[in-house]
C-alpha positions as CSV (number, residue, x, y, z in Angstrom):
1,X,45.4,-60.0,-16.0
2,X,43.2,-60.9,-13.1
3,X,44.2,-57.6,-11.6
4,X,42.9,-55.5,-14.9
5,X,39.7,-57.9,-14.7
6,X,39.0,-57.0,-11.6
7,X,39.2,-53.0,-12.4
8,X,37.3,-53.2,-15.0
9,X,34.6,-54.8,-13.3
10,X,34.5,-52.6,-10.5
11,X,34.7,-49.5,-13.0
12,X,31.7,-50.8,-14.8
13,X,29.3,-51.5,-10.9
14,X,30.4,-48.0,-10.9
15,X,28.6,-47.3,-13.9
16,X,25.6,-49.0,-13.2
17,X,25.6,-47.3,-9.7
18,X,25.5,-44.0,-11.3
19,X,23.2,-44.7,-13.8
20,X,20.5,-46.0,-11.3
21,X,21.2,-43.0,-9.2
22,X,20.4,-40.8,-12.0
23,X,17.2,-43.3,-13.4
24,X,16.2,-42.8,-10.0
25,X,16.7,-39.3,-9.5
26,X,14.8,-38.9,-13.1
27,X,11.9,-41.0,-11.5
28,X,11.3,-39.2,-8.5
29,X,11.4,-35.8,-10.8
30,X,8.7,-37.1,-13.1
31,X,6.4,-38.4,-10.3
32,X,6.1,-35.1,-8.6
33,X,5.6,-33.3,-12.1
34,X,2.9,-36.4,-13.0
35,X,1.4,-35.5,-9.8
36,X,1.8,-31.7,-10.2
37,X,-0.1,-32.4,-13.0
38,X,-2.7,-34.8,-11.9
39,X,-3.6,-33.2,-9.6
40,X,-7.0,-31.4,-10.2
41,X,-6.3,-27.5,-9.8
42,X,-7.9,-26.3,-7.2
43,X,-10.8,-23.3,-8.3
44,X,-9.9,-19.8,-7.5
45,X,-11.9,-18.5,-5.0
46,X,-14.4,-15.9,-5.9
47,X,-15.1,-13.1,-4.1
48,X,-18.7,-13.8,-2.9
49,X,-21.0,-11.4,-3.8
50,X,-22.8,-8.8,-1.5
51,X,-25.7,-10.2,-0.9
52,X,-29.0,-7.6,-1.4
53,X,-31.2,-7.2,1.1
54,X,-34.6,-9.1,0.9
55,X,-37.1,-7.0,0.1
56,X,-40.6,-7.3,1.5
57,X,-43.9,-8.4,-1.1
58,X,-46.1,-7.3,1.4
59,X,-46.8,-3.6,3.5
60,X,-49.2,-2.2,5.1
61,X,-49.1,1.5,6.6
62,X,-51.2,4.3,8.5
63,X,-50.4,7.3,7.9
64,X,-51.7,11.3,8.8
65,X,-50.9,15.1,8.2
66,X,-51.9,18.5,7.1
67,X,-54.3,18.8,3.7
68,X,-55.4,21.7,1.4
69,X,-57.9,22.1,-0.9
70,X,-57.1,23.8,-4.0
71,X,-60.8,24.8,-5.3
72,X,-61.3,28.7,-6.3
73,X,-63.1,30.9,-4.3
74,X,-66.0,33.2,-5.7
75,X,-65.3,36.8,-4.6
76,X,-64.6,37.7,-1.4
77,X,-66.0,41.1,0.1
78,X,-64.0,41.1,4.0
79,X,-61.1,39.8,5.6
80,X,-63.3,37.6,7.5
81,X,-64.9,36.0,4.4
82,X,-61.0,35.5,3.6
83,X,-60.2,33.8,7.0
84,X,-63.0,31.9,6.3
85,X,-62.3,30.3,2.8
86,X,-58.6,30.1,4.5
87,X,-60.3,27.8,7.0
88,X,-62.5,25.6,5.1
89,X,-59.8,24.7,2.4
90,X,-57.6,23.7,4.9
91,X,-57.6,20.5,7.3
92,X,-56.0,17.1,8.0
93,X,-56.0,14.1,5.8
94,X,-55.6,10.5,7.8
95,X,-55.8,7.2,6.2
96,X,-53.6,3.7,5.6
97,X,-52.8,1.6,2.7
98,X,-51.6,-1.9,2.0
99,X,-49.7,-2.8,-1.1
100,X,-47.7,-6.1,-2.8
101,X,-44.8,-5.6,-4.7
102,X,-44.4,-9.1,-7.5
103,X,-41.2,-7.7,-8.5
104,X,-39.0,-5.3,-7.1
105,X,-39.7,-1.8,-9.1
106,X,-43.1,-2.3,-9.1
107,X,-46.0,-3.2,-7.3
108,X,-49.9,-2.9,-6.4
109,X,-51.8,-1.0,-3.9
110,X,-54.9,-0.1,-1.9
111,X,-54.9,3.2,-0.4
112,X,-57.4,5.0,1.7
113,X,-57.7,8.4,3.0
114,X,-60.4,10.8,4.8
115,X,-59.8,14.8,4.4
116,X,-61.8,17.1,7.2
117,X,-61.9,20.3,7.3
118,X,-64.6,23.1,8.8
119,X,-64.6,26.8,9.1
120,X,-67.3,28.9,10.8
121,X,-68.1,33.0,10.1
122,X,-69.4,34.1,13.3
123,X,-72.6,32.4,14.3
124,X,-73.8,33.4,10.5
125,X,-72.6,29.9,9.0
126,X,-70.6,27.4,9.5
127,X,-69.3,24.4,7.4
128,X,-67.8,20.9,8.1
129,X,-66.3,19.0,4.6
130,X,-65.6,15.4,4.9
131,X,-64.2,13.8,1.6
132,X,-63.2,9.9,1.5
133,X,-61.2,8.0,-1.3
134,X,-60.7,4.5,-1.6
135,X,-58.1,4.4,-4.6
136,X,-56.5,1.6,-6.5
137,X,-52.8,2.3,-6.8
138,X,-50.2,1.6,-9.2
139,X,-46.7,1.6,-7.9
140,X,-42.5,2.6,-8.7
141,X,-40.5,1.7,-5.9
142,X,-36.7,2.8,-6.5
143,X,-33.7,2.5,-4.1
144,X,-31.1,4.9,-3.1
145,X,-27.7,4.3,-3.1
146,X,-27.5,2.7,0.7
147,X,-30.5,-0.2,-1.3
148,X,-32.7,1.0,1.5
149,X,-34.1,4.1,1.3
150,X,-36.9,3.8,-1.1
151,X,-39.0,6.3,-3.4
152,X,-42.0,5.3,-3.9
153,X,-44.0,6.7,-6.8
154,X,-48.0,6.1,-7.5
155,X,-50.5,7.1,-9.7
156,X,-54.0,6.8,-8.0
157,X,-57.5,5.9,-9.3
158,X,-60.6,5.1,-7.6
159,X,-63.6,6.6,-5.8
160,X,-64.1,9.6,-3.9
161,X,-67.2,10.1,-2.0
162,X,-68.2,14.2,-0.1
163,X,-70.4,15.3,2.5
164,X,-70.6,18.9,3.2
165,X,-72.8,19.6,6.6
166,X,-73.7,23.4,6.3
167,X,-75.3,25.8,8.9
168,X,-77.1,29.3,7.6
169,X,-78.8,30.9,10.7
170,X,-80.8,28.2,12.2
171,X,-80.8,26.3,8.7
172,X,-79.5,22.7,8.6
173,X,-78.6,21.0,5.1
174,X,-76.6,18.1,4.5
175,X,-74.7,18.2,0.7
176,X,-73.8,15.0,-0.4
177,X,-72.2,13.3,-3.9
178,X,-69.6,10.9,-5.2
179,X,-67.5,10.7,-8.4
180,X,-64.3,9.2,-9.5
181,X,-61.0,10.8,-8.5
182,X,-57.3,10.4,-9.7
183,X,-54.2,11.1,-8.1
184,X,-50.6,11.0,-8.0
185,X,-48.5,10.5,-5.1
186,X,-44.5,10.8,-4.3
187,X,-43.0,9.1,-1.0
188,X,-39.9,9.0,0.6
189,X,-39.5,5.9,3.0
190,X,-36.9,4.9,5.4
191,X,-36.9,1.0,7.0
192,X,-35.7,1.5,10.8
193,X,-35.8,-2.5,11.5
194,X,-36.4,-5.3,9.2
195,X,-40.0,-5.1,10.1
196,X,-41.0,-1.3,10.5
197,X,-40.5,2.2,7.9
198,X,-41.2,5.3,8.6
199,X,-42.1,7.1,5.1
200,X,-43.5,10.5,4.2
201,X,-45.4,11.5,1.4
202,X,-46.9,14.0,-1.0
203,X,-50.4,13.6,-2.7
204,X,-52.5,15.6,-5.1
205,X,-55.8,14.6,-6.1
206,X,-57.7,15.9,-8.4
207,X,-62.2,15.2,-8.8
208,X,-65.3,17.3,-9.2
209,X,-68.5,16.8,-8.5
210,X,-71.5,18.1,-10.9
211,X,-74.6,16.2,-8.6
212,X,-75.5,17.0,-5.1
213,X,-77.8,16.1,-3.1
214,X,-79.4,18.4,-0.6
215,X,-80.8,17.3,2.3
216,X,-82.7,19.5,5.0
217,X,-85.0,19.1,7.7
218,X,-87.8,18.9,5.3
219,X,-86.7,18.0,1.9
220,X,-84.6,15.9,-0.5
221,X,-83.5,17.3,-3.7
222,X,-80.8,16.7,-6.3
223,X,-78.9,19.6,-8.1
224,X,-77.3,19.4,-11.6
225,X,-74.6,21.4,-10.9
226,X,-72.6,23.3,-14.5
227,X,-69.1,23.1,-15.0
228,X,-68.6,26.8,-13.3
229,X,-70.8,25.8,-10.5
230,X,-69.7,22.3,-9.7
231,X,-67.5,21.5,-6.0
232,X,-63.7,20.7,-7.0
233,X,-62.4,18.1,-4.4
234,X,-58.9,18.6,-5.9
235,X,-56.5,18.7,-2.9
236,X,-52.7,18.5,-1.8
237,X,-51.6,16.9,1.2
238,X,-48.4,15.9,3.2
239,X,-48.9,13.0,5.6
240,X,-45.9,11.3,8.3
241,X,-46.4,7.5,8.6
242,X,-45.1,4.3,9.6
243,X,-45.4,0.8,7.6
244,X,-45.7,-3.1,8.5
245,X,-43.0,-4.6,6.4
């Protein structure tokens, strides 16, 4: 009897081995679940985004090329009458600018620019044009694909002052006006550092001028000039410059 007690209490420490082996096995399987799920997940990382290049608010640029007028000629009697209107409506245009850009497509501008030309028939006469404009300008800027190349595109208003100093014989007179002018304009421009651009650009102006005033040795006068009669400033020209950005 003692014998069968003594099995039966060993078969049931058995038991309770077992079932404290398994209680604990249970246990250790729900705390790394719990903690599984405790656990904060951790945030996917995100691919960070390319970054855009910062663009400059501010730039300022010089710039300089060749110019043509685009005024018609009266008639024309030689070939060297021909060489000389060929003369006088070409010449070189020079100037700079400086404009701020409050957003990134457009912007606001100052732009300057002088336009010289001369021509001379013989010892006969002889001219020397000098036209000025200071324009406010109103500006597109767009990016090529690589986001640096920019197009810049302007439309131009302002004021346009002229001085024509003209030679007949031994005859000196000095032409002189002013009127508005308005423009458009169409640049390519290229950054080369973070600081410096090389651009080049195309600009036609447009402007005439129906008051003059003649100056000569002697005498002052003013001429009212018709619509057929009066000096058209309107010009193309094609300048290479560089930029402060």
């Amino acid at each position: 009897m003692i014998r069968y007690f003594a099995a039966f209490l060993l078969i049931l420490g058995m038991l309770g081995h077992s079932a404290s082996a398994q209680e604990a096995s249970i246990t250790e399987w729900r705390k790394d679940r719990e903690e599984a799920f405790d656990q904060p997940s951790k945030p996917t990382p995100r691919e960070k985004k390319a970054t855009e290049p910062s663009l400059p608010r501010w730039s300022a640029g010089l710039n300089g090329g060749y110019a043509y007028r685009l005024f018609r000629a009266g008639r024309v009697y030689s070939h060297d009458e021909q060489e000389y209107i060929k003369d006088l409506k070409s010449g070189i245009a020079f100037g700079g600018d400086i404009a701020y850009f409050p957003w990134k497509h457009v912007g606001f501008g100052l732009r300057y620019e002088m336009y010289k030309g001369k021509a001379n028939l013989d010892s006969l006469q002889s001219e020397k044009v000098t036209i000025q404009h200071l324009s406010g300008a109103l500006i597109h800027r767009s990016f090529l694909k690589n986001g640096k190349t920019a197009i810049l595109t302007s439309l131009l208003l302002g004021y346009q002052p002229y001085e024509n100093k003209s030679a007949v014989g031994a005859q000196q007179f000095t032409f002189s006006g002013k009127t508005m002018n308005w423009g458009v304009s169409v640049g390519i421009e290229q950054p080369i550092s973070p600081k410096f651009a090389l651009n080049l650009t195309g600009t036609a102006m447009m402007g005439a001028i129906y008051r003059l005033q003649r100056k000569t040795e002697f005498s002052t006068e003013t001429l009212h000039l018709s619509k057929d009669d009066s000096v058209d400033l309107s010009r193309f020209s094609l300048t290479l410059g560089f930029r402060f950005l």
